[in-house]
LUMBA-225654 format. One record per residue: x, y, z of N, C-alpha, C in turn. Coordinates in steps of 0.05 Angstrom, whole numbers, plus 5000, padded with zeros to 4 digits. Example, Ala and Ser with C-alpha at 12.3 -4.5 7.8 and 13.67 -1.06 7.14 Angstrom:
% LUMBA-225654
526448865156524649105156526449345156/525749555142527349795143525850015157/
END
This chain:
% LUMBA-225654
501649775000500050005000501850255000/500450414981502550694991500450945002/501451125010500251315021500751545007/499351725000500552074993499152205007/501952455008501752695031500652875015/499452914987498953114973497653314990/494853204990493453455009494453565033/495953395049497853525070499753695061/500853615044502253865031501754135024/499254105019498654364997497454455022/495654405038494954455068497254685079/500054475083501954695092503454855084/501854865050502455085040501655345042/498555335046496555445049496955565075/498555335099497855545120500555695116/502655655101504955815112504455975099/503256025067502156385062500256485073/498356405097496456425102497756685139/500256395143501456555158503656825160/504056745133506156965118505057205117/502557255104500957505097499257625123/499157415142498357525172500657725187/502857515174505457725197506257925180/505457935156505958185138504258405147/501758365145500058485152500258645177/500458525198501058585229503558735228/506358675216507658875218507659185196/506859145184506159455166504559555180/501859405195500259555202501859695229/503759495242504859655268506459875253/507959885233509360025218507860325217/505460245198503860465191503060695219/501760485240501660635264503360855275/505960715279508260865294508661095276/508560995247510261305223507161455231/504661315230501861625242502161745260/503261575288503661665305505862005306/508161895291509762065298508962275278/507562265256506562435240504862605245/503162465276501162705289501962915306/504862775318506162935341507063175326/508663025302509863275284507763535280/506263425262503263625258502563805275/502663675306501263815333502763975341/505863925343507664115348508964335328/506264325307506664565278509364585273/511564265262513464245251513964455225/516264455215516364585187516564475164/515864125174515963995147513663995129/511064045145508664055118509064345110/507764265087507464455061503564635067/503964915063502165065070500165085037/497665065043497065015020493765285012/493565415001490865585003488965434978/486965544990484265444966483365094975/484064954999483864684996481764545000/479564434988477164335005476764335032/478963985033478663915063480364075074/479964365082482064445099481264415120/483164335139483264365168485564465175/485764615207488264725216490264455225/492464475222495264305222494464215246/494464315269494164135297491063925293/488864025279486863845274488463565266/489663615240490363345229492663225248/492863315259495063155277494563055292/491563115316490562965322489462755318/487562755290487362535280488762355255/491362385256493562195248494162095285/494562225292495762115326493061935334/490861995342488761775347488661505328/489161565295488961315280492061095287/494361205290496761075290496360935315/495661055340494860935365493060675365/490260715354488560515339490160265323/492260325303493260225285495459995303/496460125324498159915336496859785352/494859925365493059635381492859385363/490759495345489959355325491359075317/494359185316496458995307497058845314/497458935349498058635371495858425366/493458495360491358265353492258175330/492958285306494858075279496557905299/497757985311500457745316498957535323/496257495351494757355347493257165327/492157335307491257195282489457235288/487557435310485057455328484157615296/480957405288479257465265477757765281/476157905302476258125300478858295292/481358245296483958455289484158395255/483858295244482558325214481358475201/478858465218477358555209476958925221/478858955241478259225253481359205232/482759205221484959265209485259285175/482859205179481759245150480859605148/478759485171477859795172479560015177/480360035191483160185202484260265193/486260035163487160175141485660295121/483560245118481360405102481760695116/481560735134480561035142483761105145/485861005149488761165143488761215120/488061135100487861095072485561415066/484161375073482061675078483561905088/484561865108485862065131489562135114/490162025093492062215079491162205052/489662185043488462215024487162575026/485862605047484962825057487262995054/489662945068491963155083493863165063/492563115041494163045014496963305012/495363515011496063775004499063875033/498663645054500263765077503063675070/503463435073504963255060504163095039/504363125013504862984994505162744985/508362674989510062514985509062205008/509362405029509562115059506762015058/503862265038500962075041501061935019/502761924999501761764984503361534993/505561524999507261245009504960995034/503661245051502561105073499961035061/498561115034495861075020498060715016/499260664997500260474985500860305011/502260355034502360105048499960095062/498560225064495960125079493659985052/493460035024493359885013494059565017/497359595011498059295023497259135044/496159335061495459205093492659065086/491259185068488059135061488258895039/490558885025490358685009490658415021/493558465049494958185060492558115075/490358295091488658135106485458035095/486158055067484258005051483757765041/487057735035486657455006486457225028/487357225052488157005060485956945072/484056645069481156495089481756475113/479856385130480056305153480456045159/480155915133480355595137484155595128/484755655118487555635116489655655137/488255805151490355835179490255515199/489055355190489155205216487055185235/489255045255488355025282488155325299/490755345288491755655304494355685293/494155975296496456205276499056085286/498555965322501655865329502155525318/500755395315500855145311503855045289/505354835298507254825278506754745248/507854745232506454645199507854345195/505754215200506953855198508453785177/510153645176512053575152512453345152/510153115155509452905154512752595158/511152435153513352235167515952165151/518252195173520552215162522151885160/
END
């Protein structure tokens, strides 16, 4: 008689991108947090690095947006410690999360430029890594080892 590991295989294939795009996820999103974070302080303490801009829709005054880059980055690293978890609410609040960072320099477009469009694109990525991957792929659990059947 013989046996095949096929479907075990492809199983731990599934979970190791499954786990790959979780720890991706979890750290950009800690990433994204800390660069909002420090991006609100900057803002709040009316740095000289943004750019002054007249005529702008969404205008708000510089300390406004810095408060809310500093509340989202704060949000954004909670958020994250639940990725390391694999906790399906931190998904799903990290989905959201990056959605509205994704809003929130999209808006501040005109302050900084350059750093909202970089942080639109990795929070993109954040929305894509906690997207593709099911909940059946992960397993038992995010810590579980990936079997590599009999040796």
């Amino acid at each position: 008689m013989t046996a095949t590991h096929a479907p075990r295989a492809a199983h731990s294939t599934k979970f190791a991108w499954a786990a790959g795009l979780m720890t991706f996820a979890a750290v950009m999103l800690t990433l994204v947090g800390i660069l909002d974070i420090f991006r609100g302080i900057m803002a709040i303490a009316e740095d000289d690095v943004f750019l002054t801009t007249r005529n702008y829709v969404f205008e708000f005054d510089l300390t406004g947006w810095g408060w809310i880059h500093l509340a989202l980055g704060v949000v954004a690293v909670v958020i994250s410690i639940g990725l390391y978890q694999a906790a399906t609410w931190a998904r799903v609040l990290g989905v959201g999360i990056a959605g509205l960072v994704i809003i929130a320099n999209f808006l501040s477009l005109p302050y900084y430029p350059v750093w909202s469009v970089i942080m639109i694109t990795m929070s993109g990525f954040i929305i894509w890594a906690l997207c593709v991957a099911r909940k059946e792929d992960f397993g038992d659990s995010f810590d579980t080892t990936v079997p590599r059947g009999d040796r």
